[in-house]
Backbone as numpy.savetxt, mean C-alpha at the origin, in Angstrom:
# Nx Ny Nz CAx CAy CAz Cx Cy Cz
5.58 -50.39 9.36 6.10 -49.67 8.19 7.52 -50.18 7.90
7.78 -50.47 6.70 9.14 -50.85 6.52 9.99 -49.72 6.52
11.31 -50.74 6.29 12.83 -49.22 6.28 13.19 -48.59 5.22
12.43 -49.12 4.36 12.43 -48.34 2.75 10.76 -47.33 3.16
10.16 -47.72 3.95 8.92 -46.35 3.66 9.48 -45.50 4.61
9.70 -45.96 5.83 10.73 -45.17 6.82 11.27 -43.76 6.10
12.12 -44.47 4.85 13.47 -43.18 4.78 12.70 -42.61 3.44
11.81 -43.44 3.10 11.36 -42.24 1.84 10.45 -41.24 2.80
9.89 -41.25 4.23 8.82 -40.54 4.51 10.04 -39.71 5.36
10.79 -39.91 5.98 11.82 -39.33 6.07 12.41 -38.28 5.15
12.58 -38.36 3.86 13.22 -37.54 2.86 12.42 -36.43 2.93
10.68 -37.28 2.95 9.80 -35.85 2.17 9.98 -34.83 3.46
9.94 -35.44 4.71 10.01 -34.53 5.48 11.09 -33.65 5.81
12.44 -33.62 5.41 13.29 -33.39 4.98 13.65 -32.27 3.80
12.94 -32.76 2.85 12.47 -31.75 1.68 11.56 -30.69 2.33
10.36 -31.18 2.45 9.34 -30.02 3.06 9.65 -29.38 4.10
11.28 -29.65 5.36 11.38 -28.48 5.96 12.63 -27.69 5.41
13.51 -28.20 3.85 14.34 -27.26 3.33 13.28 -26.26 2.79
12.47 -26.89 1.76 11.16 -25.73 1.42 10.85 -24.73 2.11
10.76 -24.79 3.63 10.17 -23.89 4.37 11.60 -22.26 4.79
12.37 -23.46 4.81 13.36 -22.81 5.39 13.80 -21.58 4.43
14.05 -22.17 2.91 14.52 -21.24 1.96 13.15 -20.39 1.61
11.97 -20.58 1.75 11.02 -19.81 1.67 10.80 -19.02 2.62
11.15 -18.84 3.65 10.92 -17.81 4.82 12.47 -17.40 4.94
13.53 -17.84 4.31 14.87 -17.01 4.25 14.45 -15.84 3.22
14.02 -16.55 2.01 13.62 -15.48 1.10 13.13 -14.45 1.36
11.78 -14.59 2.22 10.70 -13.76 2.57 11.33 -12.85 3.13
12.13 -12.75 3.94 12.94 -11.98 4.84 14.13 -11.09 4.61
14.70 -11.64 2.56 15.74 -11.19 2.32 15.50 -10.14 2.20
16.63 -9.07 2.28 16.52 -7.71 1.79 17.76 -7.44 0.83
17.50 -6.73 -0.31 18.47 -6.73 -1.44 19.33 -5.69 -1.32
20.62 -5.92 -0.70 21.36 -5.05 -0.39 21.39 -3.76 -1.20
21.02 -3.97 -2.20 20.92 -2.96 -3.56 19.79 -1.72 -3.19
19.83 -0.42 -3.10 19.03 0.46 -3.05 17.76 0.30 -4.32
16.77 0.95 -3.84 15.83 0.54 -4.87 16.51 1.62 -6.05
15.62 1.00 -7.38 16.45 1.65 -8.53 15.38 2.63 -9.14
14.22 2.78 -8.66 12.82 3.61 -8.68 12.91 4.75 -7.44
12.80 6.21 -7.93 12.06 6.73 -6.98 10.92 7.30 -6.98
10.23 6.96 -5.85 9.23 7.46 -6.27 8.49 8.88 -5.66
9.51 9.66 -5.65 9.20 11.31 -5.29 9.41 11.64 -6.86
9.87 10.96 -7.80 9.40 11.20 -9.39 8.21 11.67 -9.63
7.69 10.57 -8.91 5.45 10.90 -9.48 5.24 12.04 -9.57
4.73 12.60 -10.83 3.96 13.63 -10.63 3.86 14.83 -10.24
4.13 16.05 -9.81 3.56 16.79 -8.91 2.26 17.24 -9.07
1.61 17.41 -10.51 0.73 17.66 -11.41 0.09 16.68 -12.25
-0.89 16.67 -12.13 -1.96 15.77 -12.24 -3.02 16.34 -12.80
-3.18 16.29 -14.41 -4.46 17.07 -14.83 -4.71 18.52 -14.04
-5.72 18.50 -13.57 -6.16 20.31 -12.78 -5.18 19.94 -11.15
-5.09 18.68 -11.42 -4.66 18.90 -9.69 -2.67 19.35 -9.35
-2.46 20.10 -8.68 -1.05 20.28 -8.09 -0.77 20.01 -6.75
0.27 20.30 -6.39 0.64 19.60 -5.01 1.53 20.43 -4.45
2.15 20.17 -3.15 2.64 20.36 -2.29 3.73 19.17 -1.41
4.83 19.45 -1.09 4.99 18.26 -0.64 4.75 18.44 0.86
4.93 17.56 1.77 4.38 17.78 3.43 5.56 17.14 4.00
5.50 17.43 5.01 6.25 16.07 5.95 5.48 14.90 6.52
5.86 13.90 6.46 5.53 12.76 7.00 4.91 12.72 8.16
4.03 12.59 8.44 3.41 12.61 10.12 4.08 11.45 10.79
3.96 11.60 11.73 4.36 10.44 13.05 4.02 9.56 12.99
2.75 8.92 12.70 2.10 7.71 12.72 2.54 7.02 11.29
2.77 7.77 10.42 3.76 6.95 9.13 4.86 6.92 9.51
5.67 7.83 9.86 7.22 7.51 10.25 7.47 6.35 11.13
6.38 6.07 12.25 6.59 5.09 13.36 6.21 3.22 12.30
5.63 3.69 11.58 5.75 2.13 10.89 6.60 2.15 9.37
7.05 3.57 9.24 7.97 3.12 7.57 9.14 2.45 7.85
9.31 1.95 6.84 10.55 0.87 6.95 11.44 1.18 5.58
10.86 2.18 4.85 11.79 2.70 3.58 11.54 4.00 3.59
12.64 5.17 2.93 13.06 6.52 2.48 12.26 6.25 1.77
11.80 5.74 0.73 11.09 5.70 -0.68 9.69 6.06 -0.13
9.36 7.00 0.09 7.79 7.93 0.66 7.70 8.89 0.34
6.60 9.34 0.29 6.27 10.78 0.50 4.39 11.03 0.15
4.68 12.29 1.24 3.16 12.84 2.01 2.80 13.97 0.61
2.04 14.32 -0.22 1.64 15.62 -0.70 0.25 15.95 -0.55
-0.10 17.25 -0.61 -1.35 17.76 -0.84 -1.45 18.00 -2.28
-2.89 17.77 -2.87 -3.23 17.98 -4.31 -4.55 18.91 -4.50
-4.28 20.14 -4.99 -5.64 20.80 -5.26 -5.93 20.85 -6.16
-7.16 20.84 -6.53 -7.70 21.18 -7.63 -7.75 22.66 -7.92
-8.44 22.88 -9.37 -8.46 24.48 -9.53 -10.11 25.02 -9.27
-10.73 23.71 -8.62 -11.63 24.36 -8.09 -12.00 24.45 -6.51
-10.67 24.64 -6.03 -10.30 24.36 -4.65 -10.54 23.63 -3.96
-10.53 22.00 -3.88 -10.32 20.86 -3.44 -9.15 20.30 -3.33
-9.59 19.37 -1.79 -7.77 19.27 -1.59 -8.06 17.75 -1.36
-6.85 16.93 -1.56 -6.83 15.25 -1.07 -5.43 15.49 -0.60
-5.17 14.44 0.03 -3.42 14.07 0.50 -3.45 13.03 -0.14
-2.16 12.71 -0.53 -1.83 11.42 -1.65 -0.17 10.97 -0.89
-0.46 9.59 0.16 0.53 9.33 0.50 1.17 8.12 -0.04
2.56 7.77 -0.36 2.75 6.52 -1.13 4.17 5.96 -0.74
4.26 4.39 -0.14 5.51 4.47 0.37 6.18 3.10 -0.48
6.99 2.70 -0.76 7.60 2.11 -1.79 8.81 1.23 -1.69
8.99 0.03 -2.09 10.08 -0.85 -1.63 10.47 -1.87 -2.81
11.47 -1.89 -3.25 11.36 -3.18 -4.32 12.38 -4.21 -3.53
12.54 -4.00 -2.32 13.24 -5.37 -1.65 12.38 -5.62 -0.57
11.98 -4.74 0.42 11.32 -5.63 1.21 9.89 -4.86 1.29
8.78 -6.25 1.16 7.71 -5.73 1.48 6.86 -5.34 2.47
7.59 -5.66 3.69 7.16 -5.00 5.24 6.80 -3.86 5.33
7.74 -2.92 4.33 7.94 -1.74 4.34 6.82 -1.09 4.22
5.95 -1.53 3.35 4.11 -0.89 3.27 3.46 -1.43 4.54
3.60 -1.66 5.83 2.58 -1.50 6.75 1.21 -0.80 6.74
0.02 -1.73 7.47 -1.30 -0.89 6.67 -1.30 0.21 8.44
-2.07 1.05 8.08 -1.41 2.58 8.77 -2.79 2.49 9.81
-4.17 1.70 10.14 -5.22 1.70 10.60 -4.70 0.90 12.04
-3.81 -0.04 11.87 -3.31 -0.09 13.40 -2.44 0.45 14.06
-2.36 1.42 13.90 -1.29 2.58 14.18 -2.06 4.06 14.76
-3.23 4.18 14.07 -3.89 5.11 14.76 -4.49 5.56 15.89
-4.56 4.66 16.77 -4.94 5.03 17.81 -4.16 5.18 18.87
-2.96 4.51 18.43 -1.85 4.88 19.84 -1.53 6.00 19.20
-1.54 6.99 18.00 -1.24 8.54 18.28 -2.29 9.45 18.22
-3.54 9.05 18.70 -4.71 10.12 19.28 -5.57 9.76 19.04
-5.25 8.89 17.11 -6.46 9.45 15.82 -7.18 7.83 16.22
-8.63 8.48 16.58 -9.78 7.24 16.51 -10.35 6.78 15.42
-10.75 5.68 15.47 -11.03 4.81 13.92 -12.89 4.85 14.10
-13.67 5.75 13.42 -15.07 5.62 13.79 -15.48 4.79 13.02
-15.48 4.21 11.84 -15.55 3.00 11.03 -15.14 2.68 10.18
-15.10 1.48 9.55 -14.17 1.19 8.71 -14.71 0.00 7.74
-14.49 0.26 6.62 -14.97 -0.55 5.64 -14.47 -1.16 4.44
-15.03 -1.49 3.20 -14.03 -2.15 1.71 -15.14 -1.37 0.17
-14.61 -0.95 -0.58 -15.12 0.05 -1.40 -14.39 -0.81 -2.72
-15.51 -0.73 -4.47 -14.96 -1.11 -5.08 -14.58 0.92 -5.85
-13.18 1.05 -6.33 -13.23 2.10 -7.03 -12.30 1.74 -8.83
-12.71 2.76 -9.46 -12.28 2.39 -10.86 -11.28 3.43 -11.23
-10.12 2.91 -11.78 -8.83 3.47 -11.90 -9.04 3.64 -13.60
-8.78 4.83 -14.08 -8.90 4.64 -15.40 -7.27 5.12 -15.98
-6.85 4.95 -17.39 -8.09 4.92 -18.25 -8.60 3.23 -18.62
-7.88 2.36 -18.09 -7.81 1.16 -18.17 -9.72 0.57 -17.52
-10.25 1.11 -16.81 -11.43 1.24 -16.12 -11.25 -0.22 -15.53
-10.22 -0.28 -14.72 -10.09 -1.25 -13.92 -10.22 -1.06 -12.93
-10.88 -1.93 -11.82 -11.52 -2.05 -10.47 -11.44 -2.91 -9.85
-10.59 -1.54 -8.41 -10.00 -2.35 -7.66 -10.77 -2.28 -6.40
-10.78 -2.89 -5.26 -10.97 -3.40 -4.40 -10.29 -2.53 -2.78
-11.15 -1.74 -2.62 -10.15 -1.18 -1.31 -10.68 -0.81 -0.34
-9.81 -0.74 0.86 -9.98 -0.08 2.54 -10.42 1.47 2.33
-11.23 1.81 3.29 -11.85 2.96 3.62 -11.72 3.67 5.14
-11.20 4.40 5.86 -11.75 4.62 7.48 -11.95 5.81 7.67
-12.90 5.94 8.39 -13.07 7.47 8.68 -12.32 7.37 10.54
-11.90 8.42 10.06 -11.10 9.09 11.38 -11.33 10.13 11.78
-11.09 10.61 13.35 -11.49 11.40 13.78 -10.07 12.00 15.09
-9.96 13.40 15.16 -8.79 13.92 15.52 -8.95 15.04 15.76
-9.16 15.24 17.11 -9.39 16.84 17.49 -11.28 17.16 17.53
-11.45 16.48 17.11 -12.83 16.80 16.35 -13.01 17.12 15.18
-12.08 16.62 14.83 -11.98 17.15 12.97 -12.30 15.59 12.23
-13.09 15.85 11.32 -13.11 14.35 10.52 -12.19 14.35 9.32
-11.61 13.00 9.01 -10.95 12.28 7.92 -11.50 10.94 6.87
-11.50 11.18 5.95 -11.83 9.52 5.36 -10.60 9.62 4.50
-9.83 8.05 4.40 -8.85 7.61 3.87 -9.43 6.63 3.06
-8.56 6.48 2.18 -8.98 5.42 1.15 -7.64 4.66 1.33
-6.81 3.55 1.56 -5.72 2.65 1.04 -6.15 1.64 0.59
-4.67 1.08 -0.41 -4.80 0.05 -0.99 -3.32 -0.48 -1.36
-2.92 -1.72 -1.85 -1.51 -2.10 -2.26 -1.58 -2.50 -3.40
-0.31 -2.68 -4.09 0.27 -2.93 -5.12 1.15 -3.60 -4.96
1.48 -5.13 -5.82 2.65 -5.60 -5.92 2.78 -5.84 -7.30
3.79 -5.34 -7.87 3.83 -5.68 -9.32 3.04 -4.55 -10.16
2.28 -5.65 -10.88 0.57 -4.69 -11.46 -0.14 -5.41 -11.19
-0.53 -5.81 -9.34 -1.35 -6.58 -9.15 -1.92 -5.62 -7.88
-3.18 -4.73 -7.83 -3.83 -4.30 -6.92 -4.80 -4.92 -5.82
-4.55 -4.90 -4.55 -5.14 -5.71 -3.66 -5.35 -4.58 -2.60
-6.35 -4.94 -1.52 -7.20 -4.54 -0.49 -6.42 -4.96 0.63
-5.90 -6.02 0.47 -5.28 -7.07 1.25 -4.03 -7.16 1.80
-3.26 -6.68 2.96 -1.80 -6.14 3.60 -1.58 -7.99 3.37
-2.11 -9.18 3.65 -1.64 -10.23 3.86 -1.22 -11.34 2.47
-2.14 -10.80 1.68 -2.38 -11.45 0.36 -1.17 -10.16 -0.81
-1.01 -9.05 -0.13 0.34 -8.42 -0.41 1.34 -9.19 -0.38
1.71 -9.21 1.03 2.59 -10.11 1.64 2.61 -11.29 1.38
1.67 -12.11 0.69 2.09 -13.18 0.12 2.40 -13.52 -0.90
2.25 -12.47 -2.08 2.53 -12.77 -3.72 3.79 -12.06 -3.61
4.45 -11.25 -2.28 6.06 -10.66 -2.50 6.65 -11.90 -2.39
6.46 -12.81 -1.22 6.38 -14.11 -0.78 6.96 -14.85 -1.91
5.91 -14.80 -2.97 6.21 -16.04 -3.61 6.93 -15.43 -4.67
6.85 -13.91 -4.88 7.49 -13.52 -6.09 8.63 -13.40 -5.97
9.25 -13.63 -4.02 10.71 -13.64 -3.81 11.50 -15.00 -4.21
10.63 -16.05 -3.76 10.67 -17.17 -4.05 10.93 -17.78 -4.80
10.55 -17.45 -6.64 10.30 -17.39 -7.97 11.25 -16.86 -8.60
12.57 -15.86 -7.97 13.38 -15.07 -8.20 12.79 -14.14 -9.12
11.59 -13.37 -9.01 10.72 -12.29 -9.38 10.47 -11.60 -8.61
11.67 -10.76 -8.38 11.33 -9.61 -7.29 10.61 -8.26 -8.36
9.50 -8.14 -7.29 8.37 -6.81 -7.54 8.41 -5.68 -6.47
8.41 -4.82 -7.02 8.08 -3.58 -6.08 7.18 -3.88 -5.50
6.35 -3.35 -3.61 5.65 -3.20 -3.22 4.85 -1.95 -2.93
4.07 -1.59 -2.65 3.33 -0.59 -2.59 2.35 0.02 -2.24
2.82 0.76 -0.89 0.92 1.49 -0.18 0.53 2.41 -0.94
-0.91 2.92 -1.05 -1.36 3.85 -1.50 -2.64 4.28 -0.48
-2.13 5.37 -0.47 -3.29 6.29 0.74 -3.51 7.49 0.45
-4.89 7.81 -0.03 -5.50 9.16 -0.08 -6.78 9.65 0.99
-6.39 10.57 0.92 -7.71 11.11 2.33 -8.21 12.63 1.82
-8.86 13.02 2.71 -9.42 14.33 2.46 -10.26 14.50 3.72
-10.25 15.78 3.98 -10.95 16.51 5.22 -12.72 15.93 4.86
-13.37 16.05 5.71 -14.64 15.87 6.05 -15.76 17.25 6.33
-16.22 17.59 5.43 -16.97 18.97 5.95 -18.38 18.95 5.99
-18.70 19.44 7.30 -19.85 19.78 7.68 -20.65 18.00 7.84
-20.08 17.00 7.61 -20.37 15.62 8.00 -20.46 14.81 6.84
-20.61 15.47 5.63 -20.76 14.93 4.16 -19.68 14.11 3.86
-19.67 12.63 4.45 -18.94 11.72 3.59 -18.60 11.27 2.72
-20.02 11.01 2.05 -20.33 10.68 0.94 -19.55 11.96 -0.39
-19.85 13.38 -0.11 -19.12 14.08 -0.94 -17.38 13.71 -1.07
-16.92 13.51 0.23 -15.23 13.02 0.91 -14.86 12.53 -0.09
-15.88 10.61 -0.11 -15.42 9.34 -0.80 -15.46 9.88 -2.49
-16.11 10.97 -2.74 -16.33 10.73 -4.49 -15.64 11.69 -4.72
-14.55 12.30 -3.61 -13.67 13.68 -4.32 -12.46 12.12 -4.34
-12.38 11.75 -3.36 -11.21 10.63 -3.36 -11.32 9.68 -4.69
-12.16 9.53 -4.88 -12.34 8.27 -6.04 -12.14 8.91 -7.16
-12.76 10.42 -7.26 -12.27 10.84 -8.62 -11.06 11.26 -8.91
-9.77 11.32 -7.83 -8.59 12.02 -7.97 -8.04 10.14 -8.29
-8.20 9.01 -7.12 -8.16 7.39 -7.74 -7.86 7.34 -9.13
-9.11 7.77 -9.37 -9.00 7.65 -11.05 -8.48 8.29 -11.65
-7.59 9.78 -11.40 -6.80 10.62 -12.27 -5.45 9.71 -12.28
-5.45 9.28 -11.24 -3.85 8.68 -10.97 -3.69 7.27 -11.43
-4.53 6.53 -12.25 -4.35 5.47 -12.66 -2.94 5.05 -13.37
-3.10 5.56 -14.43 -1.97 5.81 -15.51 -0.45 5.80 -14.64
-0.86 6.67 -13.34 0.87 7.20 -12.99 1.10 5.61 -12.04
0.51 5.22 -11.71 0.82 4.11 -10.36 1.15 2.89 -11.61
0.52 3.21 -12.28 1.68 1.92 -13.40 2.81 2.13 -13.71
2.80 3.45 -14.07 4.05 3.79 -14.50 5.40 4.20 -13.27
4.92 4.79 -12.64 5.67 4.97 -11.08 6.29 4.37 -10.12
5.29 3.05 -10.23 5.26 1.83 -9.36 5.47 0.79 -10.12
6.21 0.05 -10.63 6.27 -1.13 -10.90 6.40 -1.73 -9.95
């Protein structure tokens, strides 16, 4: 190889590890700036549904990485309840950790776990999301999560983490965003669980655009 291919193969390699470098500085920055969204704004009321606010359980506190959270209960007026948890960051996206590896070092067992398409209206857009049923005490749970970066909904904690990635990169910083709803389990009827969850999904379409950028 000559000393002119030498230093041009030299450069690229050179280039391709400044690339890396300022791309994983990025990834990592955090914007000294408090976020300028809060999002204990959302809502308390939601069509028939109202709320409550809760405290944070342990197993969210042990992976949040931002104030920008919060736990509520939502009933309906025909006495149905979901929890609607949502935690929020427009500098760093770590901060949404997905909450299913976390459960079992504080009691709660994972009996299965799956990917569900549900439709957010009024836009009747469909998204793509995590499901687990849990179990605690002997009591059953099914959760529904999912993320947000931007107005881009994903299933995906990694493919999250990679469009913050590039949107840090791009100097297009986006909010990030978990979303987790659950509801008690009665008498073993799952299937009733998943379609009280999907239909409250779909009340809240409208607000997670507007809430969450």
């Amino acid at each position: 190889m000559s000393t002119m291919a030498n230093r041009n193969y030299l450069s690229i390699l050179i280039l391709l590890l400044l690339t890396v470098l300022i791309s994983w500085e990025s990834y990592f920055y955090k914007d000294p700036q408090q976020d300028t969204v809060n999002i204990k704004n959302f809502p308390q009321t939601i069509d028939h549904w109202t709320s409550r606010e809760l405290p944070i359980d342990k197993v969210d506190l042990a992976i949040l990485e931002t104030k920008n959270a919060f736990l509520r209960r939502y009933s309906s007026d025909a006495n149905k309840h979901v929890y609607l948890y949502i935690a929020y960051s427009q500098s760093d996206p770590k901060a949404t950790n997905p909450p299913d590896v976390f459960y079992e070092d504080s009691g709660i067992s994972i009996l299965d776990k799956g990917k569900e398409n549900i439709i957010i209206s009024p836009s009747h857009l469909t998204i793509k999301i995590n499901w687990i049923l849990l179990d605690k005490d002997e009591s059953q749970q099914v959760a529904f999560y999912w993320f947000k970066v931007g107005e881009i909904y994903t299933q995906s904690y990694w493919k999250q983490q990679a469009l913050a990635a590039f949107n840090n990169l791009t100097g297009k910083r986006t909010g990030s965003a978990l979303i987790r709803i659950s509801t008690d389990i009665t008498n073993g009827h799952q299937n009733e669980a998943n379609k009280l969850i999907t239909e409250f999904a779909s009340k809240i379409g409208p607000q997670l655009s507007q809430y969450l950028p």
